[in-house]
C-alpha positions as CSV (number, residue, x, y, z in Angstrom):
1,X,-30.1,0.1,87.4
2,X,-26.7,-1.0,87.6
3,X,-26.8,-0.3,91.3
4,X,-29.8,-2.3,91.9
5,X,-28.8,-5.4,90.2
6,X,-25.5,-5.3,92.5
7,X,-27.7,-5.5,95.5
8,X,-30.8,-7.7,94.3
9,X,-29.9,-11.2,96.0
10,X,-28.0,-13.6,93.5
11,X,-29.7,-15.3,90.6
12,X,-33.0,-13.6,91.7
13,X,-32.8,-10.7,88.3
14,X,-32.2,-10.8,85.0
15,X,-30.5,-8.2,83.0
16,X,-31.8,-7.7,79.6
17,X,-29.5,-5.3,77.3
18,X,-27.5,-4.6,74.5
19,X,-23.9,-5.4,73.3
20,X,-21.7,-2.9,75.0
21,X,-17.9,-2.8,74.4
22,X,-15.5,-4.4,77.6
23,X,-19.3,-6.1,78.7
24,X,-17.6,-9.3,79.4
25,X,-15.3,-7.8,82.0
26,X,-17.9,-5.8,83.5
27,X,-20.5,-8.1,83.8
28,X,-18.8,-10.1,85.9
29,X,-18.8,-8.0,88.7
30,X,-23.0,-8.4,88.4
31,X,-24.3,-11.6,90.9
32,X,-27.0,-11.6,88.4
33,X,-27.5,-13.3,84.8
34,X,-26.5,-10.0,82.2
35,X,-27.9,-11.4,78.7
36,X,-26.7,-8.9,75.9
37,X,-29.4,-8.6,72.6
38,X,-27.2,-9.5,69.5
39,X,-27.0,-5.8,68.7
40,X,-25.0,-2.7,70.1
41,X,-26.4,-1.0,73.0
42,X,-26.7,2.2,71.1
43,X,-28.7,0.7,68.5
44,X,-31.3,-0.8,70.6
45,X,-33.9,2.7,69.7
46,X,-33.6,1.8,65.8
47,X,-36.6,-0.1,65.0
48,X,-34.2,-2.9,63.6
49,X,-32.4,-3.0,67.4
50,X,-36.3,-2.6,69.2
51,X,-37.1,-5.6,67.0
52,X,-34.1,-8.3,68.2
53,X,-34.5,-6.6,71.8
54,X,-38.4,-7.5,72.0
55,X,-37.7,-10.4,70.4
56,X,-34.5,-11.4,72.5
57,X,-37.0,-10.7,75.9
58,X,-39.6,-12.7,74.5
59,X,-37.2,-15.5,74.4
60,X,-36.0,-14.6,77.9
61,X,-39.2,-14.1,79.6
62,X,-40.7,-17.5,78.2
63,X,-37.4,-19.4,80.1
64,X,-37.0,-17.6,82.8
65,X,-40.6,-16.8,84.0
66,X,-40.3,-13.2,85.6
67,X,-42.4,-12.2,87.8
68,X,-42.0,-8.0,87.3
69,X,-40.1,-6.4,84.6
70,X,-38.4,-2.9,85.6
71,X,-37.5,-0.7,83.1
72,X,-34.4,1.7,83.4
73,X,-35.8,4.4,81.2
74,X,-39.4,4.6,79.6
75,X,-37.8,4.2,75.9
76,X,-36.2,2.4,74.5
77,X,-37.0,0.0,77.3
78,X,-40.7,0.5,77.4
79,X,-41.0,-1.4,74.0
80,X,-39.6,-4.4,74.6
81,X,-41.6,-4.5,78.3
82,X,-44.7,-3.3,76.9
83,X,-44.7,-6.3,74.4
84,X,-44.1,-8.9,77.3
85,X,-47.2,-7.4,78.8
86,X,-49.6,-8.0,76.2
87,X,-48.0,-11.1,75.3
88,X,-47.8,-13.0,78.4
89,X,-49.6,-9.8,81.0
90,X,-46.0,-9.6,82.6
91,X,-46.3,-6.2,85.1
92,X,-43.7,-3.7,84.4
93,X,-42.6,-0.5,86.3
94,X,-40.9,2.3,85.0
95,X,-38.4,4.7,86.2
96,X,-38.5,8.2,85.5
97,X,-36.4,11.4,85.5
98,X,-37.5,14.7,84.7
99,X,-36.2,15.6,81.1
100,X,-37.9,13.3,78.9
101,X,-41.2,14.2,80.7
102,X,-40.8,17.3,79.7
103,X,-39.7,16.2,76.1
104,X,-42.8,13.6,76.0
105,X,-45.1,16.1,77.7
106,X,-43.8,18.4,74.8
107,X,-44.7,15.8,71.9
108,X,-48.0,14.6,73.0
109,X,-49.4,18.0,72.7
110,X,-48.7,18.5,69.6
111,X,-48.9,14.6,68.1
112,X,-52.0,12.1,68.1
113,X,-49.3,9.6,67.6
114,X,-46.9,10.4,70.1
115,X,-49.5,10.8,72.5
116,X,-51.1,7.3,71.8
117,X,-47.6,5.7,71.9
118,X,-47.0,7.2,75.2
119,X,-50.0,5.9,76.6
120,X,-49.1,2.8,75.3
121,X,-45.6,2.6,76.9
122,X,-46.4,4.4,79.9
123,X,-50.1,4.3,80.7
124,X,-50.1,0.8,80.7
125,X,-47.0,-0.1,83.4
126,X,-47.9,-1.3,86.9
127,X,-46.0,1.7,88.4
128,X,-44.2,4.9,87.7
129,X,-41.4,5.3,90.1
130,X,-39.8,8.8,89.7
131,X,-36.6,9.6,91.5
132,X,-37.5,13.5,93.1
133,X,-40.8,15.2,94.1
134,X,-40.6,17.6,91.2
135,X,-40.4,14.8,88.5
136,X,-43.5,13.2,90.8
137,X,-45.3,15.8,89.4
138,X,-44.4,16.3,86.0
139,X,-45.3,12.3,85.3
140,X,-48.7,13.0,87.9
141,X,-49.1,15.7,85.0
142,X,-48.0,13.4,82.1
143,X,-50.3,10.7,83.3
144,X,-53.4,13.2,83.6
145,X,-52.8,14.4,80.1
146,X,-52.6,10.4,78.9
147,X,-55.9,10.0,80.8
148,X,-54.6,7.9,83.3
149,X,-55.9,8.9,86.6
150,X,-55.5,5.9,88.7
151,X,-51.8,6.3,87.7
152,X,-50.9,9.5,88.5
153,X,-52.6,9.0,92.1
154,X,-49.8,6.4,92.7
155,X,-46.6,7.7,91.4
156,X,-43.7,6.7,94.0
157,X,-40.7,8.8,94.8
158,X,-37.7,7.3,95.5
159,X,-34.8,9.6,95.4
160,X,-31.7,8.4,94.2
161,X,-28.2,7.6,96.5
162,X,-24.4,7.2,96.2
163,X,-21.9,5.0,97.5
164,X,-20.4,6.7,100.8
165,X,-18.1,3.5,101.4
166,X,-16.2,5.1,98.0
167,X,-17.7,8.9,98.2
168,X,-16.2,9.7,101.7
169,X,-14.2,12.2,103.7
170,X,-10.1,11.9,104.5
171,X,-9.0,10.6,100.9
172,X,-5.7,11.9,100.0
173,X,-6.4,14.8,97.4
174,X,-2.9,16.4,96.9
175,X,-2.3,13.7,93.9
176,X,-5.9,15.5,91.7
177,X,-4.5,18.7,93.0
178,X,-1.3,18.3,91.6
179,X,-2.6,16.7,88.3
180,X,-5.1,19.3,88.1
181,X,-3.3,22.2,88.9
182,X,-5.7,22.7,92.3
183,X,-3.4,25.3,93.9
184,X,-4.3,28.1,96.4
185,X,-8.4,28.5,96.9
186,X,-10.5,28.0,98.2
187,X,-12.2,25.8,95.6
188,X,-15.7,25.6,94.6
189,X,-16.3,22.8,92.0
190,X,-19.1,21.6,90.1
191,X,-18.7,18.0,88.6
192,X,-21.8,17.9,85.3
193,X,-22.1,17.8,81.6
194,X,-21.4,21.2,80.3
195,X,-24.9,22.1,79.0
196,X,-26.9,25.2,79.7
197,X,-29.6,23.9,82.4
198,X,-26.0,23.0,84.6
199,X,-26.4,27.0,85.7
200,X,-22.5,26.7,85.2
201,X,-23.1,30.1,83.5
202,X,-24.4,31.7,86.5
203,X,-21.7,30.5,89.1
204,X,-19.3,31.8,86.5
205,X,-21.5,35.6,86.5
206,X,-21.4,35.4,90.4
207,X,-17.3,34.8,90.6
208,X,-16.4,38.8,90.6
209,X,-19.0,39.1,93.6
210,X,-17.7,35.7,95.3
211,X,-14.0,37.4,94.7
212,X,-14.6,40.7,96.3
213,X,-15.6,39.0,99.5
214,X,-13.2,36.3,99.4
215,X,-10.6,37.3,97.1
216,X,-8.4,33.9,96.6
217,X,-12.1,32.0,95.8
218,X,-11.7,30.0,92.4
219,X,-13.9,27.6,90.5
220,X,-13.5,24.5,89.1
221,X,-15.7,22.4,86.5
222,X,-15.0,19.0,85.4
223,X,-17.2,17.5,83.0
224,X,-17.2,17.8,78.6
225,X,-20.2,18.9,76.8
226,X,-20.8,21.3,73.8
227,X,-21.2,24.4,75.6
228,X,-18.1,24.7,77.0
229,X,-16.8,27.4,74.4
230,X,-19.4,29.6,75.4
231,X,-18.4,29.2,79.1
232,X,-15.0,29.7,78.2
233,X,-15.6,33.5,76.1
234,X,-18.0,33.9,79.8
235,X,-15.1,33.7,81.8
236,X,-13.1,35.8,79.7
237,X,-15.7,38.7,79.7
238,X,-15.9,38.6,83.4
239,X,-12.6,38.9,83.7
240,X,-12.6,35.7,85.6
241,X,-10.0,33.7,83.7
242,X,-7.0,33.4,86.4
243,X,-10.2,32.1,89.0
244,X,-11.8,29.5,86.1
245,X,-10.4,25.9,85.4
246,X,-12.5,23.8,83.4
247,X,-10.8,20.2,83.8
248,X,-12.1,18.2,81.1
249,X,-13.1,14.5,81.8
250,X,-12.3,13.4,84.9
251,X,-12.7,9.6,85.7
252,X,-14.8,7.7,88.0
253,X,-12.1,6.9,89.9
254,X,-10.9,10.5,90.5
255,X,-14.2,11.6,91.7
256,X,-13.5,11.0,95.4
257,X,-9.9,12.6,95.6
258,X,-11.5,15.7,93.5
259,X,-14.6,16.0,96.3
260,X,-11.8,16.2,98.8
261,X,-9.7,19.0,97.0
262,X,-12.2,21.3,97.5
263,X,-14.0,23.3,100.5
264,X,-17.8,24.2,98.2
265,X,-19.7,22.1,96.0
266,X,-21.9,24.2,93.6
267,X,-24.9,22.4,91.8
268,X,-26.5,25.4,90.5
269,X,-29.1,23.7,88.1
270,X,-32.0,25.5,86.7
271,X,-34.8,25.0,84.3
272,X,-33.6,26.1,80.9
273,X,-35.9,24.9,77.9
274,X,-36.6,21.4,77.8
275,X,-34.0,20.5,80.4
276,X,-33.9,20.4,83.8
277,X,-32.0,18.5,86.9
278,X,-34.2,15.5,87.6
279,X,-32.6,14.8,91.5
280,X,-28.3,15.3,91.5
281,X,-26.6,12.5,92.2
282,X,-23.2,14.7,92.3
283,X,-24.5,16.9,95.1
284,X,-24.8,13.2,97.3
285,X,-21.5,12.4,95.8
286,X,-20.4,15.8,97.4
287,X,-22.3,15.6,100.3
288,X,-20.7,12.0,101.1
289,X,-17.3,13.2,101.1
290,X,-18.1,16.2,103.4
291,X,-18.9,19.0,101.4
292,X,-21.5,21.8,101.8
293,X,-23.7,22.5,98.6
294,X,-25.0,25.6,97.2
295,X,-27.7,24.5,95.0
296,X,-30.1,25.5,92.5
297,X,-34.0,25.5,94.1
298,X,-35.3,24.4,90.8
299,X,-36.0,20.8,89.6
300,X,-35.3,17.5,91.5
301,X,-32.4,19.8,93.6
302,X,-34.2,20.6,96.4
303,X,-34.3,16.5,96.9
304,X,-30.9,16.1,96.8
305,X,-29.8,18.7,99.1
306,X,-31.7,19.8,103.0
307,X,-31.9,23.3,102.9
308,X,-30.1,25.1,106.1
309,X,-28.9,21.6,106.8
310,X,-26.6,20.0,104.1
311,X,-26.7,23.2,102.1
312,X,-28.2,26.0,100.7
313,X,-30.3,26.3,98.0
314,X,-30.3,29.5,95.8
315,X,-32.4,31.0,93.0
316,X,-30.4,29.2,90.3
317,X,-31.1,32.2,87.8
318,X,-30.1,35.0,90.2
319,X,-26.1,35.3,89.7
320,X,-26.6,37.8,93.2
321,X,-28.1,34.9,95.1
322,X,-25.6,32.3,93.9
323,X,-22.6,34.5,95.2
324,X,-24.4,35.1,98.1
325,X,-25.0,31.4,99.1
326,X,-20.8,30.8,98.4
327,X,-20.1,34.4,100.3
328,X,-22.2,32.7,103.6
329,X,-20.1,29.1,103.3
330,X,-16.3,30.6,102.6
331,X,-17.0,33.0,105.3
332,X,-17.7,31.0,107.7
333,X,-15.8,28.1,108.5
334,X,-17.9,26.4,110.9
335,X,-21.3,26.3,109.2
336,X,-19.4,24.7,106.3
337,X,-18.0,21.9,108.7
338,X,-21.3,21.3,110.3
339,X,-23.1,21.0,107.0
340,X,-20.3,19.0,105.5
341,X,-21.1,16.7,108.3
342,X,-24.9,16.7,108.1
343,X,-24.3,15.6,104.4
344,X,-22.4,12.7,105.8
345,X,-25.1,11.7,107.5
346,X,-27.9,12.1,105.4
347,X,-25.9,9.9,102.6
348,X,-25.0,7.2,105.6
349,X,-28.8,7.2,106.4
350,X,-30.8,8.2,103.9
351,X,-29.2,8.9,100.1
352,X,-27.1,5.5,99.4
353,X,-27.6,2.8,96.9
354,X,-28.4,0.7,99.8
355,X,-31.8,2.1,100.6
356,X,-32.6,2.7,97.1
357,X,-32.6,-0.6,96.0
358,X,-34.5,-1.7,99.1
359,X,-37.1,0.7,98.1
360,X,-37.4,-0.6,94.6
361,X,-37.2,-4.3,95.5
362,X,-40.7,-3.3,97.8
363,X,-41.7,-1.9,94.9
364,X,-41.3,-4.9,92.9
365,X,-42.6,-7.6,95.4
366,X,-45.8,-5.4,95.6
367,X,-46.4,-5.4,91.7
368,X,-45.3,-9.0,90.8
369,X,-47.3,-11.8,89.9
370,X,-48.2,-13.2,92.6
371,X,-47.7,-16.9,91.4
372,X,-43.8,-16.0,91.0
């Protein structure tokens, strides 16, 4: 959402959110009006932080007029949007992801409640705009179960983008090698939170097959999460632990130099639980700066990379077909420059922040009031 207000023309949105620390500094960077809630972002899903954000939006929308709300996530944001449209009937849409359908999907089957608030937040929005073909369908599903048919029908996909003018090819990456410790390779990497549905698990069970074929191959994750001990006593049971670096945190501003240290990007998401990849806005990250992807055929993946074009995508829970999609790209140096460069392309043309927001700003003027 932050995306889209940088390229909606000036003065023509208005940001509604909570206190965040540094927000002065950021906010500046925004051509658009950012008013904070008199409450910490992070508070804003207590029912004391829904009450001064609905009531903080109230004030808003009786100045300002709007003529279409959007709402970056259906809650907490849903609340506050679904009061302005039984208050003054302002039309809101709402942007959806994948895992908390499946969370939502989840609750209403088991709660009256949760099922009538959902209906509430989400069966009464203009639009539902979901960001892959997979989550498409889990909200078409979602919205069936709400019994809201006319709905579902008209769920729009608009798959998410990147930046290429910052993710792109030729950045000096010897200083993230050397900070890093990116020696030797080649180098597969996977940039994610460390949780299970990541399928970091499986890239580290297909390594010893990856090795035997291409015996200097190693793998790096950056990212923190939780899980990361159990990766860690993984590696160490594969015997993997000279071929493994997890890096930790690595900044924004690293990302770039990191995409260029490396020859594979591996996204190996998978459906595990109540979590899932909703699209994979790292894989366009890699794809910007070059990089062939071995990804996960599960989820919003197949979205984010072309199959036999930008990458390859894999059973995400079949370790063998994992190494197998990194044996076919290490082994063969051409097919990993022409995808590299497909996945240029496709980010020039196709997945950048650029068409997204054009997509959702058509998406607004088609929902507003018209007498805005």
């Amino acid at each position: 959402m932050g995306e889209l207000a940088l390229r909606y023309p000036p003065n023509s949105l208005l940001v509604s959110t909570g206190r965040h620390p540094g927000s002065a500094a950021s906010d500046a960077q925004f051509p658009q009006p950012i008013d904070h809630a008199p409450i910490r972002a992070t508070r804003l899903r207590t029912i004391n932080g829904l009450v001064v954000w609905t009531a903080r939006a109230s004030a808003l929308a009786r100045r300002a007029r709007p003529g279409f709300a959007w709402c970056g996530e259906l809650k907490p944001a849903g609340y506050p949007a679904r009061w302005l449209k039984a208050r003054v009937g302002l039309p809101y849409g709402v942007v959806v992801y994948g895992t908390e359908l499946l969370l939502l999907e989840a609750k209403i089957r088991r709660s009256p409640f949760k099922r009538w608030t959902a209906r509430e937040l989400l069966g009464r929005c203009a639009v539902v705009v979901a960001i892959s073909r997979w989550t498409a369908e889990l909200a078409r599903s979602v919205l069936g179960q709400l019994d809201c048919p006319a709905l579902a029908a008209d769920v729009r996909v608009v798959p998410l983008g990147t930046t290429p003018s910052q993710f792109r090819p030729g950045i000096d990456p010897r200083a993230v090698r050397a900070k890093y410790g990116l020696d030797g390779g080649p180098w597969l990497l996977t940039v994610s939170r460390l949780d299970w549905h990541k399928g970091i698990d499986t890239v580290i069970k297909a390594l010893p097959a990856v090795r035997a074929a291409v015996p200097g191959a190693r793998y790096a994750v950056a990212g923190v999460g939780t899980v990361r001990p159990h990766f860690e006593r993984l590696v160490a049971d594969c015997g993997m632990g000279d071929a493994v670096r997890f890096l930790g945190f690595v900044p924004d501003d690293e990302l770039p130099a990191l995409y260029n240290a490396v020859d594979v990007y591996v996204g190996a998401s998978r459906r595990y639980d109540l979590l899932a990849e909703g699209f994979g806005i790292a894989i366009v990250e890699a794809s910007a700066c070059g990089l062939p992807v071995v990804g996960g055929r599960a989820g919003g993946v197949p979205d984010a990379v072309r199959d036999g074009e930008t990458g390859i995508l894999v059973d995400p829970d079949d370790a063998g077909a994992v190494a197998h999609g990194i044996t076919r790209l290490l082994d063969d140096a051409e097919l990993r420059r022409r995808m590299g460069a497909a996945g240029r392309r496709a980010v020039e043309t196709y997945y950048n922040w650029d068409r997204v927001a054009r997509d959702l700003m058509e998406i607004d003027r088609e929902f507003r009031r018209p007498d805005r």
